[in-house]
ZADO-1210 file (C-alpha; in nm, 4 decimals, padded with zeros to 6 digits):
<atoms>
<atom x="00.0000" y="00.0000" z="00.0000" code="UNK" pos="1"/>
<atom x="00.0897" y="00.3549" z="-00.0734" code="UNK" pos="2"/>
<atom x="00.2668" y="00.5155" z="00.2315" code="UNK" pos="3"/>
<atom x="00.0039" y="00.7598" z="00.2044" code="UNK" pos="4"/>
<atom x="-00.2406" y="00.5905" z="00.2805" code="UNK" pos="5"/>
<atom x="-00.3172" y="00.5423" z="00.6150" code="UNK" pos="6"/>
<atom x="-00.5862" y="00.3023" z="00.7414" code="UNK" pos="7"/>
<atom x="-00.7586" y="00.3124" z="01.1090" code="UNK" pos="8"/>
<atom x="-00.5421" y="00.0906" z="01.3327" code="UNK" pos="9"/>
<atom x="-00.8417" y="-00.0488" z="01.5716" code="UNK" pos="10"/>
<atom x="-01.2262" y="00.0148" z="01.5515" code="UNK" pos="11"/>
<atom x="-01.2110" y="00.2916" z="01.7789" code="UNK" pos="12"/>
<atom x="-00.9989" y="00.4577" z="01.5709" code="UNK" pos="13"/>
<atom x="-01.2707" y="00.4016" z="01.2685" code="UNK" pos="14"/>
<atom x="-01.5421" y="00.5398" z="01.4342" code="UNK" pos="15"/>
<atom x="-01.3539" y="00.8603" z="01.5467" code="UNK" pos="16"/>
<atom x="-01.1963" y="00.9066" z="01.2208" code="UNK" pos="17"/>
<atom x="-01.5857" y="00.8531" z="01.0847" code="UNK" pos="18"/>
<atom x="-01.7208" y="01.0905" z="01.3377" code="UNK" pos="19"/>
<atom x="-01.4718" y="01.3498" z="01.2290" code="UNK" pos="20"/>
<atom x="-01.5921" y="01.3532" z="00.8611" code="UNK" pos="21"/>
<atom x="-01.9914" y="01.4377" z="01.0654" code="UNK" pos="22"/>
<atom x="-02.0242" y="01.0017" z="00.9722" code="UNK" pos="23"/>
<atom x="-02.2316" y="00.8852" z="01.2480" code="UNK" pos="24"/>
<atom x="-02.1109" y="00.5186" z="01.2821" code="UNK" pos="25"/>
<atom x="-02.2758" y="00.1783" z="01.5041" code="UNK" pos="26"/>
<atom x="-01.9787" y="-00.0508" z="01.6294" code="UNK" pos="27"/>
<atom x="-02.0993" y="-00.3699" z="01.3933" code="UNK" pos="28"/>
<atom x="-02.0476" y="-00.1044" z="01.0847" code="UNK" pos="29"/>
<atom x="-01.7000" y="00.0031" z="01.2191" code="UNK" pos="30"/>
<atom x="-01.6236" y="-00.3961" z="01.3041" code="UNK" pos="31"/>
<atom x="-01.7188" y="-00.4547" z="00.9363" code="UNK" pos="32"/>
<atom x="-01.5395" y="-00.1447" z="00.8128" code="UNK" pos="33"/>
<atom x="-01.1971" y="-00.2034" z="00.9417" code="UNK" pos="34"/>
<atom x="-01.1931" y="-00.5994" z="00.9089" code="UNK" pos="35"/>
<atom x="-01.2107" y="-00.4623" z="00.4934" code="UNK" pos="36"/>
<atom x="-00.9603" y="-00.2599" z="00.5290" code="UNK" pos="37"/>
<atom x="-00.7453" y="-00.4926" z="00.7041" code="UNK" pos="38"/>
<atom x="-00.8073" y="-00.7800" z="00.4957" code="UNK" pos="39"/>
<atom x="-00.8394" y="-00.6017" z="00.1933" code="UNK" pos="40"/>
<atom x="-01.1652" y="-00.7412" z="00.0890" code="UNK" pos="41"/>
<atom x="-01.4812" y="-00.5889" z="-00.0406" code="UNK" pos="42"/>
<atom x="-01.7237" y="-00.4868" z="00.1290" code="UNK" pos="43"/>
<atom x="-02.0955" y="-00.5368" z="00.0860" code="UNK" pos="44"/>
<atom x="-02.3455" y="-00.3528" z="00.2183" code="UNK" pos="45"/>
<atom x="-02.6971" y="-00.4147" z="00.1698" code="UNK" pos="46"/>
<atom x="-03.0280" y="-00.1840" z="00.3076" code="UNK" pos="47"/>
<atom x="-03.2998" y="00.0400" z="00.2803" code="UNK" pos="48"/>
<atom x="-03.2633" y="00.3628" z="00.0730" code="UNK" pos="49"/>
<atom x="-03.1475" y="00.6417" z="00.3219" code="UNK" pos="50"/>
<atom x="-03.0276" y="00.4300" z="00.5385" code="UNK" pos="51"/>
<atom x="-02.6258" y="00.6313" z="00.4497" code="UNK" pos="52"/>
<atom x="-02.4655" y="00.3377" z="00.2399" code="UNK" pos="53"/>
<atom x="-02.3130" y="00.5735" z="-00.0204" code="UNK" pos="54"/>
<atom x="-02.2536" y="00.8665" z="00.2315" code="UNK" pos="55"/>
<atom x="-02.0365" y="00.5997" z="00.4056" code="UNK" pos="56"/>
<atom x="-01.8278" y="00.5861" z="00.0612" code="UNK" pos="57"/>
<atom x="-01.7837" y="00.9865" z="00.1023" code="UNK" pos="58"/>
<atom x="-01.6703" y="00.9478" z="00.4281" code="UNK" pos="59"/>
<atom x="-01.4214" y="00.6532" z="00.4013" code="UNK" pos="60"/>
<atom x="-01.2881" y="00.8646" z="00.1031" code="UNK" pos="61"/>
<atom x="-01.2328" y="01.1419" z="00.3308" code="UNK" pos="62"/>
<atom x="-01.0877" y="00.9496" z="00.5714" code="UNK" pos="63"/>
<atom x="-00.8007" y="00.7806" z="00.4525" code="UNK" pos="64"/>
<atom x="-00.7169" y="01.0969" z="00.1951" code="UNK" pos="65"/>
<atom x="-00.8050" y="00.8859" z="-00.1282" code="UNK" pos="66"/>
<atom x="-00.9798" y="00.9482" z="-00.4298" code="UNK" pos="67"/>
<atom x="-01.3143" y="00.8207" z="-00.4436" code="UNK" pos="68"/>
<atom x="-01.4086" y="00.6724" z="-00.7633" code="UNK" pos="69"/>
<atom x="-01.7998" y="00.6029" z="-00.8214" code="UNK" pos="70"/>
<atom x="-01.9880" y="00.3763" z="-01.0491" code="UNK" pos="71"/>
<atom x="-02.3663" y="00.4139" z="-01.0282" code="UNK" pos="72"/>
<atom x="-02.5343" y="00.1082" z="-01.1526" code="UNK" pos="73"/>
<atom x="-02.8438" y="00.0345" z="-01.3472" code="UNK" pos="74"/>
<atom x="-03.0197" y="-00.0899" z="-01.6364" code="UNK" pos="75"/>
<atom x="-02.8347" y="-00.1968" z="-01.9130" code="UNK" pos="76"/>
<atom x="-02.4686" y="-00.1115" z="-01.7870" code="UNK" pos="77"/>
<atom x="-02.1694" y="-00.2535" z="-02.0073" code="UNK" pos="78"/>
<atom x="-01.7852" y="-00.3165" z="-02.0427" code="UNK" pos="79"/>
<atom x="-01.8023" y="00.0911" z="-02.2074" code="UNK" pos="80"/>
<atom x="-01.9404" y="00.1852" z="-01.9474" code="UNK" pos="81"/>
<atom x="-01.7888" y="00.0633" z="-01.6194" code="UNK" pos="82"/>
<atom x="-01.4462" y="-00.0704" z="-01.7449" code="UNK" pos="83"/>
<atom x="-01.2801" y="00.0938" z="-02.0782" code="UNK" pos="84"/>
<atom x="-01.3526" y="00.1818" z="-02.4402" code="UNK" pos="85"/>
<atom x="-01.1574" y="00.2222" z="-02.7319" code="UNK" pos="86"/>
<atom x="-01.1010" y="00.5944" z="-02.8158" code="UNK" pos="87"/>
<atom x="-01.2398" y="00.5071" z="-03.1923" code="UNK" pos="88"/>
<atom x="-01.1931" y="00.8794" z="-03.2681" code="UNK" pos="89"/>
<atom x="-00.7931" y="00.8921" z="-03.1947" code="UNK" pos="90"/>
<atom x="-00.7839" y="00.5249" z="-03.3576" code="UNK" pos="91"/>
<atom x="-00.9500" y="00.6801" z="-03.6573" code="UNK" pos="92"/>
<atom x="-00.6983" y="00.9494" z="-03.6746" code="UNK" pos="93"/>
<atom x="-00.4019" y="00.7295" z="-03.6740" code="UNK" pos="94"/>
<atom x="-00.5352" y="00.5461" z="-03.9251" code="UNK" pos="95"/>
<atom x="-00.6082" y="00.8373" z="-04.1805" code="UNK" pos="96"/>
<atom x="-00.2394" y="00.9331" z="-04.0710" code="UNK" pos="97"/>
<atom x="-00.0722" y="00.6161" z="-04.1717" code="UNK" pos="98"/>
<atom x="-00.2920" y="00.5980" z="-04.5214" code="UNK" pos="99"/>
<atom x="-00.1728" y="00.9620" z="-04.5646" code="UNK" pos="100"/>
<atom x="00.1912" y="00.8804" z="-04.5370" code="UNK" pos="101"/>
<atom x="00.1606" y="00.5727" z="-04.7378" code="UNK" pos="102"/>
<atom x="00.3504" y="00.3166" z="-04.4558" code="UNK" pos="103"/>
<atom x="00.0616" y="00.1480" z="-04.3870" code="UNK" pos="104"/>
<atom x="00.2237" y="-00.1776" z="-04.1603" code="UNK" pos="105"/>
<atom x="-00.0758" y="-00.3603" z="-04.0789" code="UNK" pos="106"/>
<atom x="00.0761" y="-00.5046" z="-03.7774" code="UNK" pos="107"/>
<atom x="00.2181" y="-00.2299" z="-03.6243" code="UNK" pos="108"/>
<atom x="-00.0688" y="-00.0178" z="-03.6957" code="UNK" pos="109"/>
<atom x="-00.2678" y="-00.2754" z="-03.5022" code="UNK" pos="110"/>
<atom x="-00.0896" y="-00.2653" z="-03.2265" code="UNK" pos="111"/>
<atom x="-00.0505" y="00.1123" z="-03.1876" code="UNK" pos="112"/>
<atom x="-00.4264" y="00.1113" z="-03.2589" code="UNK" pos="113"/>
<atom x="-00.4426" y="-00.0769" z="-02.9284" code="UNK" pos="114"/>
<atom x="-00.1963" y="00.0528" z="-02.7354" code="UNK" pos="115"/>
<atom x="-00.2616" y="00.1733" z="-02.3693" code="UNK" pos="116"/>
<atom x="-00.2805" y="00.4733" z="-02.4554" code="UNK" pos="117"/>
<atom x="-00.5921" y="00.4409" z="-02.6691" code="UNK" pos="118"/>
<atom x="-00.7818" y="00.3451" z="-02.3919" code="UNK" pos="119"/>
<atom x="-01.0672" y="00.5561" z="-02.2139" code="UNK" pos="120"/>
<atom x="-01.0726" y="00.4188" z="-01.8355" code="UNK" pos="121"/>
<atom x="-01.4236" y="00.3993" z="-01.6650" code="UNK" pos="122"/>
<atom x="-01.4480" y="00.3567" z="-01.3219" code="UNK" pos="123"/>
<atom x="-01.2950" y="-00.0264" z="-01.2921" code="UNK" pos="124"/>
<atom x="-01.0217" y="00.0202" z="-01.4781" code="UNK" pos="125"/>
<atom x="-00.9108" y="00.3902" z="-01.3516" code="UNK" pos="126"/>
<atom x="-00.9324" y="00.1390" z="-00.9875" code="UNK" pos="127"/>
<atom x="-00.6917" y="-00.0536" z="-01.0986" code="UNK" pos="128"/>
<atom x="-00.4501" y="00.1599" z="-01.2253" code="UNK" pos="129"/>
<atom x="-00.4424" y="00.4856" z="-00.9609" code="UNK" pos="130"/>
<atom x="-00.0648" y="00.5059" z="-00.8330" code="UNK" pos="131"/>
<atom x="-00.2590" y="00.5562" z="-00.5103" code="UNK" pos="132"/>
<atom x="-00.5073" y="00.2979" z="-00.3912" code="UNK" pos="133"/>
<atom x="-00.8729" y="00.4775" z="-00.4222" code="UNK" pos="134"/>
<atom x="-01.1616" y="00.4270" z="-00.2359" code="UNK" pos="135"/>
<atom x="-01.3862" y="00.2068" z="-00.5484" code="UNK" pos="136"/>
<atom x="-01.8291" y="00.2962" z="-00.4835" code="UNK" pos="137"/>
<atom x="-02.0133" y="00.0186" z="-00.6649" code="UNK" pos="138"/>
<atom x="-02.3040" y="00.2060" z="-00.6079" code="UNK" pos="139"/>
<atom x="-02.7061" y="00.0239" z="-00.6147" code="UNK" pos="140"/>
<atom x="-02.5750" y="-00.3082" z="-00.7906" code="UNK" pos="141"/>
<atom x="-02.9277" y="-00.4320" z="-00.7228" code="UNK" pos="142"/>
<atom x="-03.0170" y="-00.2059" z="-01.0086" code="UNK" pos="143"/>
<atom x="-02.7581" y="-00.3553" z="-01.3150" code="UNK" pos="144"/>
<atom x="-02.8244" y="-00.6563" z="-01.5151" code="UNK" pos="145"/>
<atom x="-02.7403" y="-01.0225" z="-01.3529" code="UNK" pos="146"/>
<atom x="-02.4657" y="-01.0637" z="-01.6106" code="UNK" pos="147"/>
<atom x="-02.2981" y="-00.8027" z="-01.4509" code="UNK" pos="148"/>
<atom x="-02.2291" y="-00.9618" z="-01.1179" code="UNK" pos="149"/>
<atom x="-01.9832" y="-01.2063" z="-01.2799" code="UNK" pos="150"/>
<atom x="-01.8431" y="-00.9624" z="-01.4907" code="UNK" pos="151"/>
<atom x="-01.7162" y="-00.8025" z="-01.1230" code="UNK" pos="152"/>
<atom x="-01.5702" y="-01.1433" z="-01.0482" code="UNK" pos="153"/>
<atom x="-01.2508" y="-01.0965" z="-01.2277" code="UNK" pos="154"/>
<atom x="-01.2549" y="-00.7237" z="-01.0731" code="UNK" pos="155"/>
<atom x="-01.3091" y="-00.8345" z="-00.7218" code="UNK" pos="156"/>
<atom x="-01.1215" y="-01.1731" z="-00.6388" code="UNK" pos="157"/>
<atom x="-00.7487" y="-01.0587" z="-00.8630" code="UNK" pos="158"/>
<atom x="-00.7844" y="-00.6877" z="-00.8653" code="UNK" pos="159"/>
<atom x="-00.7408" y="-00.6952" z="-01.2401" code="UNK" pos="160"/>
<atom x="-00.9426" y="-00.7034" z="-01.5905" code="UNK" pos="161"/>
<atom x="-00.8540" y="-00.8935" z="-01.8930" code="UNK" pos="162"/>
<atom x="-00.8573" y="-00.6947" z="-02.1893" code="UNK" pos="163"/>
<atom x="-00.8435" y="-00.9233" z="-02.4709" code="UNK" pos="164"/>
<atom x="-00.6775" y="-00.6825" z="-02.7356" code="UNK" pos="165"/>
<atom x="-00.4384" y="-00.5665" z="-02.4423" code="UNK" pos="166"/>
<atom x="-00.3959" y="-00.8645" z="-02.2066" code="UNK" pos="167"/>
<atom x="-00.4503" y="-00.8105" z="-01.8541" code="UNK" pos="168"/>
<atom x="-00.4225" y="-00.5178" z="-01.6095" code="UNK" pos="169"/>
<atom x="-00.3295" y="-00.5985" z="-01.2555" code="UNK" pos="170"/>
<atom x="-00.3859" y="-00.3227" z="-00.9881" code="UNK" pos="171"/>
<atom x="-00.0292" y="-00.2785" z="-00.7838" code="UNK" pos="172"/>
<atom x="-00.2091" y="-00.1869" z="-00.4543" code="UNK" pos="173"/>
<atom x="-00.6091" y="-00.3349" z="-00.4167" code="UNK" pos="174"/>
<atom x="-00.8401" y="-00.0589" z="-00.4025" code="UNK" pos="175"/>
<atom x="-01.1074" y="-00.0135" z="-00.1724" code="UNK" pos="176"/>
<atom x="-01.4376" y="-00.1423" z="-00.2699" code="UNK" pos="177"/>
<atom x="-01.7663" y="-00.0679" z="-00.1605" code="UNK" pos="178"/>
<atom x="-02.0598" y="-00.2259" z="-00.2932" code="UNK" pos="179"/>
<atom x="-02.4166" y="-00.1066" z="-00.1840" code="UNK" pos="180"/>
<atom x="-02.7532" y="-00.2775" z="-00.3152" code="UNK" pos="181"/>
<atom x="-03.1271" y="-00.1918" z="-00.1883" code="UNK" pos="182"/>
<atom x="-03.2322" y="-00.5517" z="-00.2610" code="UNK" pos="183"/>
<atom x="-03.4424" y="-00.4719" z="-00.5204" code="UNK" pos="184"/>
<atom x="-03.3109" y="-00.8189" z="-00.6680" code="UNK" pos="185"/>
<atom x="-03.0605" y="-01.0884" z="-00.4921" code="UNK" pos="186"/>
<atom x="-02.7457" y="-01.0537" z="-00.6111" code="UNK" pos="187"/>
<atom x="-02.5697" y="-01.3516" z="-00.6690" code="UNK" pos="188"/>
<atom x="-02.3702" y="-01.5948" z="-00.4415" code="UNK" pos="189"/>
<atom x="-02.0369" y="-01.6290" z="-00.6081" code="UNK" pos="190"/>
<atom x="-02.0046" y="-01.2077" z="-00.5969" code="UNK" pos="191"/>
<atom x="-02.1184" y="-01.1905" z="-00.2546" code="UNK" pos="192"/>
<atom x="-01.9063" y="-01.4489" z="-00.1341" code="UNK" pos="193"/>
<atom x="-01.5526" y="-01.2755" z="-00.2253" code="UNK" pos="194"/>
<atom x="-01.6884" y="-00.9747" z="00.0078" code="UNK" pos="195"/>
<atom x="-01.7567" y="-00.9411" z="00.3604" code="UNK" pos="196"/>
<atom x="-02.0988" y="-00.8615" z="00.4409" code="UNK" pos="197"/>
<atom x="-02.3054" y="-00.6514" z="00.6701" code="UNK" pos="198"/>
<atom x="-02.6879" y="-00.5099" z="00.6586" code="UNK" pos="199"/>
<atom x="-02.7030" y="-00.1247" z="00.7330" code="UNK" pos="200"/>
<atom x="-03.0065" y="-00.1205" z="00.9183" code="UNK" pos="201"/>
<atom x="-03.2158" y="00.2591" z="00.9947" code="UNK" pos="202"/>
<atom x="-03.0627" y="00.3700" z="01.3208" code="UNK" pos="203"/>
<atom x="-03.1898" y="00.3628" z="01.6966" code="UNK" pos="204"/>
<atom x="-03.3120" y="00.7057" z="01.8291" code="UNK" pos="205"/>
<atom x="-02.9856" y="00.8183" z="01.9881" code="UNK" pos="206"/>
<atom x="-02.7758" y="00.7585" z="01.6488" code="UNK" pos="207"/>
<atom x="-03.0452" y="00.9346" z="01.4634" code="UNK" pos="208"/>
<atom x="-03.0407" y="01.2298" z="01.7081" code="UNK" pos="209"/>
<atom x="-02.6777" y="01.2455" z="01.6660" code="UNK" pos="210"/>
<atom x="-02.7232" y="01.2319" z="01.2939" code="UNK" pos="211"/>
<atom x="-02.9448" y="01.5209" z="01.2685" code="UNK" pos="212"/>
<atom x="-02.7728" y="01.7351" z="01.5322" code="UNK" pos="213"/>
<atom x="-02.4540" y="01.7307" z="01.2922" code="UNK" pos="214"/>
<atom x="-02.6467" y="01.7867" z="00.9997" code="UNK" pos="215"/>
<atom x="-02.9223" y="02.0070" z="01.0323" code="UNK" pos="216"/>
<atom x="-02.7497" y="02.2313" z="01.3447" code="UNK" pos="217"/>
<atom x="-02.9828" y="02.5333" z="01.3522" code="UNK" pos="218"/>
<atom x="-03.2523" y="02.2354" z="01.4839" code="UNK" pos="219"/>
<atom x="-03.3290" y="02.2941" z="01.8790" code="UNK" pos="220"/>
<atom x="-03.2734" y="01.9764" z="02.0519" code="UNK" pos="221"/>
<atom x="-03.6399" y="01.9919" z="02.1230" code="UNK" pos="222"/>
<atom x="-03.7332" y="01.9770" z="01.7826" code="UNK" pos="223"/>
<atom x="-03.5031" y="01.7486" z="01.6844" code="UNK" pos="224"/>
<atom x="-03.6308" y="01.4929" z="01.9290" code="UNK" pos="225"/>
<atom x="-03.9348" y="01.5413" z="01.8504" code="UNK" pos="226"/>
<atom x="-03.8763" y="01.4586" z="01.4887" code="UNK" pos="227"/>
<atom x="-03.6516" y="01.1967" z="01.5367" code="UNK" pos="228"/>
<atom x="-03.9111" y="01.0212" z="01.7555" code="UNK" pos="229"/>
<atom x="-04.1910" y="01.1023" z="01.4887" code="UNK" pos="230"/>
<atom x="-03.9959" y="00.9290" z="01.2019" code="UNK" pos="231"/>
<atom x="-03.8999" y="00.6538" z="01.4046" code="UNK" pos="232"/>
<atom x="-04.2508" y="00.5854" z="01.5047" code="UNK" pos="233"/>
<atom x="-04.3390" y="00.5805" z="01.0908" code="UNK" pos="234"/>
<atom x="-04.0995" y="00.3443" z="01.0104" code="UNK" pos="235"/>
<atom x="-04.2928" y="00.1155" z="01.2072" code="UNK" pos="236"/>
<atom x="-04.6231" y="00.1377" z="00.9617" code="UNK" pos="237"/>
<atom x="-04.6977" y="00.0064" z="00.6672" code="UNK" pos="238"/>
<atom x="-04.5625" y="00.2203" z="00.4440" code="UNK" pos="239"/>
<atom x="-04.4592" y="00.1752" z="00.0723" code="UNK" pos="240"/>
<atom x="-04.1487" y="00.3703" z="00.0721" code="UNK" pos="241"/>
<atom x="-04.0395" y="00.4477" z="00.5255" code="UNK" pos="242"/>
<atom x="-03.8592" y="00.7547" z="00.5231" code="UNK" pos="243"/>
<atom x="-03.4587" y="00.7083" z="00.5159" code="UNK" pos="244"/>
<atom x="-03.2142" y="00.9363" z="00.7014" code="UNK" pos="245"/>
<atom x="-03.1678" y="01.1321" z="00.4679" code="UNK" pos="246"/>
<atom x="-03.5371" y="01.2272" z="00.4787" code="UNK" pos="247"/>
<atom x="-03.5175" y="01.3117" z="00.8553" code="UNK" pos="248"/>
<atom x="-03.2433" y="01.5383" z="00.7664" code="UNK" pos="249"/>
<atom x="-03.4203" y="01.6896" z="00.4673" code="UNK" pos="250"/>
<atom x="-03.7439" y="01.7689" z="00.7061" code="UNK" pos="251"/>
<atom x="-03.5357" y="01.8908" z="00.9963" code="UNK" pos="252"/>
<atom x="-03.3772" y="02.1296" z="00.8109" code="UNK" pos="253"/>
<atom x="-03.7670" y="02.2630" z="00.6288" code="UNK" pos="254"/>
<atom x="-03.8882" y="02.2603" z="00.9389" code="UNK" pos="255"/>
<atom x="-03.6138" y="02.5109" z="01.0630" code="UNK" pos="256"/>
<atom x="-03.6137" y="02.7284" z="00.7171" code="UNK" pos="257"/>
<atom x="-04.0282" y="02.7524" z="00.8408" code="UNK" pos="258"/>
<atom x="-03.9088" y="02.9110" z="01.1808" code="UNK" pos="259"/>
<atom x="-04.0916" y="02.5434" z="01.3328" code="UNK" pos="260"/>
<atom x="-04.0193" y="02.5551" z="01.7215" code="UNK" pos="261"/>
<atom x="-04.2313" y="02.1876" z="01.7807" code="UNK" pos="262"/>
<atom x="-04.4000" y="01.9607" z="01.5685" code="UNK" pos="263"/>
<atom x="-04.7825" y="02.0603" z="01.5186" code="UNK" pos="264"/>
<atom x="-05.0881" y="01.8808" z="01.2834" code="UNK" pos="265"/>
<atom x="-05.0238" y="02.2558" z="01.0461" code="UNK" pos="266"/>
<atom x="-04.6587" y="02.1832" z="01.0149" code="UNK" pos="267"/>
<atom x="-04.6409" y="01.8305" z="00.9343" code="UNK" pos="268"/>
<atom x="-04.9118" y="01.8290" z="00.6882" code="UNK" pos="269"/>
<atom x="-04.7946" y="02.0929" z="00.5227" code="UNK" pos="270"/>
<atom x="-04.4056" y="01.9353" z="00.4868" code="UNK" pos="271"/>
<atom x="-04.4604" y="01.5895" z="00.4740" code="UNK" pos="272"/>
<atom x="-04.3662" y="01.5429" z="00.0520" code="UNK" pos="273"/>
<atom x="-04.0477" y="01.6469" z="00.2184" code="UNK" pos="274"/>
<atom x="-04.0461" y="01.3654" z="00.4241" code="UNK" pos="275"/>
<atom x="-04.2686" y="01.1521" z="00.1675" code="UNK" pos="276"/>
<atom x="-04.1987" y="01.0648" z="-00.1537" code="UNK" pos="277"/>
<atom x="-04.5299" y="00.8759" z="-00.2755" code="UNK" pos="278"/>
<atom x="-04.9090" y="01.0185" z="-00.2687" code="UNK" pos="279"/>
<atom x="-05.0081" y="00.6719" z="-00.1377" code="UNK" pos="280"/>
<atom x="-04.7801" y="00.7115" z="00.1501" code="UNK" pos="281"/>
<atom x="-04.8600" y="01.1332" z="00.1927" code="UNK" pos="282"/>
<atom x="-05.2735" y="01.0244" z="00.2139" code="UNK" pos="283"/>
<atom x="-05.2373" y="00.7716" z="00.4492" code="UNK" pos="284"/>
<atom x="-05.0237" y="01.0109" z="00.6929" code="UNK" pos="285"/>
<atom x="-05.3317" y="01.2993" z="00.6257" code="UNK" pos="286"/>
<atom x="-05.5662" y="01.0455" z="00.7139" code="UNK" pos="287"/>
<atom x="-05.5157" y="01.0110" z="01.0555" code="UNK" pos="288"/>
<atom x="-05.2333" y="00.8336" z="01.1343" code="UNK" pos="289"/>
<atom x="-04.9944" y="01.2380" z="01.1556" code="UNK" pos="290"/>
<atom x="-05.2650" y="01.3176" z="01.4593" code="UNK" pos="291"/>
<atom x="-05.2093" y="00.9834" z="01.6144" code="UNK" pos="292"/>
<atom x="-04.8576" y="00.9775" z="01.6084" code="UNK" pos="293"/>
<atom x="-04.8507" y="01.3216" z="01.7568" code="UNK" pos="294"/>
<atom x="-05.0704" y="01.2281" z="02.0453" code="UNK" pos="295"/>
<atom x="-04.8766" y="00.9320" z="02.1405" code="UNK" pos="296"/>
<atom x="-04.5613" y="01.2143" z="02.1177" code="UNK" pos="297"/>
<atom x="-04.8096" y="01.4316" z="02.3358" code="UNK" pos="298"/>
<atom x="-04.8280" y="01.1687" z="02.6027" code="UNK" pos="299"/>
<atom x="-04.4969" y="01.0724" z="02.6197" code="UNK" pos="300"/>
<atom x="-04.4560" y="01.4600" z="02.6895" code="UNK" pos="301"/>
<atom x="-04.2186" y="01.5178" z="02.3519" code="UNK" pos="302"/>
<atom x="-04.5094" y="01.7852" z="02.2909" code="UNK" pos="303"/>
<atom x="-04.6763" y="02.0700" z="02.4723" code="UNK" pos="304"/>
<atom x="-05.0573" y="02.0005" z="02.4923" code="UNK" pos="305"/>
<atom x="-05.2593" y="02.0540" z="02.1827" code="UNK" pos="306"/>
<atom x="-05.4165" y="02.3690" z="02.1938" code="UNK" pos="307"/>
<atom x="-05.8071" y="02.3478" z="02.1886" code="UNK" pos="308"/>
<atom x="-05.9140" y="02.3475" z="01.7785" code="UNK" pos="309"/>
<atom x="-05.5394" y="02.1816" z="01.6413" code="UNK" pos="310"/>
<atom x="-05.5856" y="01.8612" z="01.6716" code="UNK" pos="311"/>
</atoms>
């Protein structure tokens, strides 16, 4: 490894480092976090949108003073997309050149044609080849193609991609790889097995307090209880899409642009596509379920009494 790069020596030392980059982090994460770095594996982490998967990518980035290289996945990726490509325009060029000039030497003009240099690097490649190890964000995997999980194979068990007109390119220090997925589909065994493996789950009340102090600061800690507590209690219905924490954030921070002081029936009904992001979900919460939740914050004495008329 690059002597620049300087990994956490112990847990602790993750979840301080995390905590200085405003990363909120749970001891099983760190566990996971470090054992990666240590070992030099991938690692996999699987959960519900919001839940600060990718933001953990930033972070670690930030952390250990590498570049963070990100490949957002979905539909229809390929080889052009996530590995390399052929720069057919400077290949063209060369081409007309040597036709121009009249030496046209078919071999040597194919293998200039295919020299490194000709190469565009995506996202894979450029891993492989950064004189200092980068931090690698396979970002949603859930949402490429099957194919594409044993196309990562190669990538994630040698460090290295075969190009066939090139031969193979072998990193000279592992990066560090990150894979997230919301389990919109499984992905499959053989890729998850070369990774170690951990399920970011939404967080407890205190870690979500934390959270939202650090990132919405001009929140009173009343407030910020209050919708901590609120959120947490929506998780727990039946909802199509449960607000992530990125959501909490998002409303935390409307609420305090709105002047808010305390959670009230006006207030939430009025902000809740912040929190919301399908009518199914907003309806249900104007039905009845935004007074009940406030009462039960009312009893627990997380809110003043309702004035007569508001609820």
């Amino acid at each position: 490894m690059s002597t620049t790069f300087l990994p956490p020596a112990s847990v602790d030392e993750v979840v301080e480092r995390l905590a200085a980059q405003q990363y909120v982090c749970d001891r099983r994460l760190a566990t996971a976090l470090y054992l990666a770095l240590k070992m030099h594996r991938p690692l996999f982490l699987e959960g519900e949108p919001g839940v600060g998967k990718t933001e953990l990518a930033k972070a670690l980035s930030a952390l250990l003073g590498a570049r963070l290289l990100r490949l957002q996945c979905y539909e229809g990726l390929d080889i052009a997309q996530t590995a390399y490509e052929w720069n057919v325009a400077r290949q063209m060029v060369e081409i007309r050149l040597a036709e121009a000039a009249h030496e046209v030497d078919h071999d040597r003009l194919v293998k200039d044609l295919y020299a490194r240099d000709m190469l565009i690097e995506r996202p894979l490649l450029a891993a492989l080849t950064q004189a200092e190890p980068p931090v690698l964000l396979i970002d949603e995997l859930d949402r490429a193609d099957e194919p594409f999980d044993a196309f990562l194979l190669e990538v994630l068990a040698e460090n290295q991609i075969t190009i066939p007109e090139l031969g193979t390119v072998r990193a000279s220090a592992p990066p560090v790889v990150l894979i997230t997925s919301n389990r919109t589909r499984e992905i499959h065994d053989a890729l998850k097995r070369r990774c170690l493996y951990h399920w970011v789950d939404f967080p407890d009340v205190e870690r979500e307090m934390q959270i939202v102090r650090l990132k919405a600061p001009g929140a009173s800690a009343q407030l910020a209880r209050q919708v901590v507590e609120f959120v947490q209690r929506m998780r727990t219905l039946d909802l199509f899409k449960a607000p992530g924490v990125a959501e909490t954030i998002d409303w935390t921070n409307a609420l305090v642009a709105l002047n808010a002081i305390s959670l009230d029936p006006a207030n939430v009904h009025d902000t809740l596509g912040v929190l919301l992001k399908y009518q199914d979900d907003i309806v249900r919460m104007q039905g009845g379920d935004t007074v009940k939740i406030l009462d039960e914050l009312r009893a627990r004495a997380l809110l003043a009494p309702a004035s007569p008329g508001t609820a």
